[in-house]
N, C-alpha and C positions, 0 to 999 in steps of 0.2 A: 145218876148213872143208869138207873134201871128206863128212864126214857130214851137215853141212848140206844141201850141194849133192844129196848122193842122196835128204835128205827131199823137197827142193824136188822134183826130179823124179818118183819114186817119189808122191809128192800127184798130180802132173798124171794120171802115166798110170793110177794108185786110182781119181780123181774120174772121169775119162774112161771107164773099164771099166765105173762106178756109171753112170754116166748114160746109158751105151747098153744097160745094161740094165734099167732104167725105161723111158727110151721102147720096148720091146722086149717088154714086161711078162713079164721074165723077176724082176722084185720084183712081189709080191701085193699085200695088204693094205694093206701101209705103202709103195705108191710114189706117194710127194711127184710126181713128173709130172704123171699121172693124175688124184691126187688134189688139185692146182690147180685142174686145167679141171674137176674135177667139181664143185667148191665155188664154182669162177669162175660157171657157165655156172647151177648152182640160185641164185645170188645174184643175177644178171639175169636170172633170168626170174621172179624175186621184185622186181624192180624193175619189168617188163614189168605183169604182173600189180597190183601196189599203188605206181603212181609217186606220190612224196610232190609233188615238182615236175610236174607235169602237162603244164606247156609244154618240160621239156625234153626233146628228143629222145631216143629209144633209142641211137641211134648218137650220145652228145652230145659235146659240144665235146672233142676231144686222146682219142677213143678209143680211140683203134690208138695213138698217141702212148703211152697210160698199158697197152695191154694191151704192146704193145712191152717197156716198161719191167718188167712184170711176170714176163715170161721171163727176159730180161735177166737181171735183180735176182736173181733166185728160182735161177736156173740157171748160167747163163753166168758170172756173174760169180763163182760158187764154181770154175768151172772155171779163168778166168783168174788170180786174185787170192786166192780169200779162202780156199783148201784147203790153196796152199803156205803161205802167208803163218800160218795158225792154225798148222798143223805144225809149221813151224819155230819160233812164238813158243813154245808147245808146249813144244821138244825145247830153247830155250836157259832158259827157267824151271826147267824139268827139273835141267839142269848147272849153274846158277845154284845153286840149292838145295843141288846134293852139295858144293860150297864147303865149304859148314857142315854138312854132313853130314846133311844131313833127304832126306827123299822126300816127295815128294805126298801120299801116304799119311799118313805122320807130322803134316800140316795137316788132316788132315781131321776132322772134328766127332763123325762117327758112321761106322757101314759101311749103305749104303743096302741091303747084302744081307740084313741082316735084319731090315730092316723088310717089311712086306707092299708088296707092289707098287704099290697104290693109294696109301698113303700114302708113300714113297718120289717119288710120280710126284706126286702132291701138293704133296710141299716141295716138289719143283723148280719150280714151275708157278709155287708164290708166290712163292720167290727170285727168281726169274728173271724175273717179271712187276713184281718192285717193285727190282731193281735197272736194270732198260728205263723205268722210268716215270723214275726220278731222272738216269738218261741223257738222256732225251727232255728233261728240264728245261735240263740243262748248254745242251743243242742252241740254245734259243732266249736262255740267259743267256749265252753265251761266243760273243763276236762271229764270229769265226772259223770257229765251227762252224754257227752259225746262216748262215751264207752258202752251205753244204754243203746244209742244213737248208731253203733258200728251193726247191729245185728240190721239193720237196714242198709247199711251202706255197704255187707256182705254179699248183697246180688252178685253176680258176675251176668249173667245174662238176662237181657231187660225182656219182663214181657206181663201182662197188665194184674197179676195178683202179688207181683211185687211191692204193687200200690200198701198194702196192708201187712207188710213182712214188718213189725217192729215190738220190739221189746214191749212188757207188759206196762212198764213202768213209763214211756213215754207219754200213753194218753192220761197218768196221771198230773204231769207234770202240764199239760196241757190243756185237761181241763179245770186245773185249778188256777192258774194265768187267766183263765176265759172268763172262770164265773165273776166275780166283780163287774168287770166290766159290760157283761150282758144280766145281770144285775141288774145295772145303773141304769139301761135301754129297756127293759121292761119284761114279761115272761111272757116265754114262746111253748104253744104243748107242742108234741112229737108230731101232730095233725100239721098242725101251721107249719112248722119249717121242715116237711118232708120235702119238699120241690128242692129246699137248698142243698138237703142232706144229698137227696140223689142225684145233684146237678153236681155236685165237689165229689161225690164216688164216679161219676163218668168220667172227669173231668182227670183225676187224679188214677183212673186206670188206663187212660190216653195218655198219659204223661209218661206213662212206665210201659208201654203197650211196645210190642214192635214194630212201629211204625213212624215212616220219614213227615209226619206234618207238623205245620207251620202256623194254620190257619192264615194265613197273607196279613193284611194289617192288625188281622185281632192276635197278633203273635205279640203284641203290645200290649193286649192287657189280660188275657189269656197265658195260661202254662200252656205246654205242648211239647211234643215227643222230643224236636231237636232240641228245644233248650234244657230242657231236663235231665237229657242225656249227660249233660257238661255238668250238672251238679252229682254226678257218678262219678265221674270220671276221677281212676285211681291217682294220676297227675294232675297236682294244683300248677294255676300260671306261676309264672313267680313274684308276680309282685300281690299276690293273695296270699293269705296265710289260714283263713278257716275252710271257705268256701265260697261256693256261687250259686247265683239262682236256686234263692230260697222259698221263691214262691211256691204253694201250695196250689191252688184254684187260681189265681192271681198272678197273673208278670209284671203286673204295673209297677207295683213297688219295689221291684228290682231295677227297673230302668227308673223309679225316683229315685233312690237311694242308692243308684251308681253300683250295684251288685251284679249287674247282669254280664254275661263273658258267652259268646258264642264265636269264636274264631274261626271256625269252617264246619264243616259237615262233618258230625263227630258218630257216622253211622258205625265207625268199627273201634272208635278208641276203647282201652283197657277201662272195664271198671274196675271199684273196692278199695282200698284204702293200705296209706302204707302198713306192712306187715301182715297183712287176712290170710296169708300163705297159711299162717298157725291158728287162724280164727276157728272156731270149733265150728264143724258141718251139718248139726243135728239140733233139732229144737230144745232138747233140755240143756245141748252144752252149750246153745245162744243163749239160752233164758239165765244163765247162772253164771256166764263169762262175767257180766259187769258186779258180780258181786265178791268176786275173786279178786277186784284190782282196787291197786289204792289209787 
């Protein structure tokens, strides 16, 4: 127990030291901080510049509401919750394992060390992008989750820090589906897979951005503004019954798996979900709606 107890700890005051030395820019290249607001702030003024909605506001509805949420999310909440919590799941899968006598290693597929770096950083990108897509699915088919799931689908007005509007609880569920499976493909530090981290933050504040693009044939394997729009949208077709367009970073696997729904240009349809009329407007009464409900 007491080795648990010093990961638990020993997480807090790691994450702590990491993050005051990002806001600090005592990290370069790869500081996730920095590199938020620098992707946040070209993504609205890419909105400023080409609004797809024209009558929505700059400052639109729940902005500070969703930019809040985006520190939050992004920051804070590794510090409270999700640094001990991975560690320690971590370190008992770890002693799980020597049970039977294997290691980590011994599940693993290949050694990412020797492959070339680009394709190493590759697999991970498609693992890990099509194991979040089949998460994101669970989200809207497993009632439970989908209630976690609503404090995101509560937007009403799209615009790119809605990208990171979600419950505390869904990047647990998220990245505990992950770890196995990137696991098994080999370890990444936060140096190596910064390019994917901030390729899927642009990629995923474009999707939620107010803006009409498409990208033209890479609307195929790319997310992007119009299709994403339709996974808002407070009216399902009728022959769906969770949702559409689950991709995250990725469209491809929605036009594989037959998910994909854009029926016209959905610049003004209704978002939110049936009943949000009564969904609570405020971060503590999002944060605490899903635990109110059976």
């Amino acid at each position: 127990m007491n080795k648990y107890i010093d990961i638990i700890i020993n997480s807090y005051s790691g994450y702590w030291n990491y993050l005051k030395k990002e806001i600090l820019f005592q990290n370069h290249w790869d500081n996730y901080f920095y590199g938020l607001i620098a992707i946040s702030v070209l993504v609205w003024f890419l909105e400023i510049l080409f609004p797809w909605r024209k009558q929505q506001s700059i400052f639109r509805k729940d902005f500070w509401l969703d930019t809040f949420y985006m520190f939050f999310n992004f920051f804070l909440l590794n510090l409270i919750i999700l640094i001990a919590l991975s560690n320690t799941t971590a370190a008992l899968f770890n002693d799980a394992l020597s049970l039977v006598n294997l290691t980590l290693s011994d599940l693993q597929l290949f050694n990412v060390n020797e492959l070339p770096k680009w394709l190493g950083l590759f697999i991970f990108f498609i693992v890990s992008d099509f194991v979040q897509w089949n998460t994101h699915r669970l989200l809207h088919r497993i009632p439970w989750l989908w209630n976690f799931h609503k404090v995101h689908h509560s937007v009403k007005e799209m615009g790119f820090a809605a990208h990171l509007r979600y419950h505390w609880m869904e990047p647990v569920v998220y990245k505990s589906l992950l770890y196995i499976p990137l696991a098994i493909i080999g370890n990444y530090s936060s140096q190596d897979v910064a390019l994917v981290y901030f390729f899927s933050i642009a990629i995923g504040h474009l999707n939620h951005a107010n803006l009409g693009w498409d990208y033209g044939f890479f609307k195929y394997v790319l997310n992007n503004p119009k299709m994403h729009i339709w996974h808002h949208a407070k009216t399902l077709p009728k022959h769906v019954r969770f949702g559409v367009n689950y991709g995250l970073t990725l469209s491809i696997w929605d036009y594989i798996f037959k998910t994909n729904y854009i029926p016209y240009n959905g610049k003004n349809i209704e978002l939110g979900f049936k009943g949000d009329t009564s969904f609570p407007k405020g971060f503590i009464g999002q944060e605490v709606y899903p635990l109110n409900k059976k």
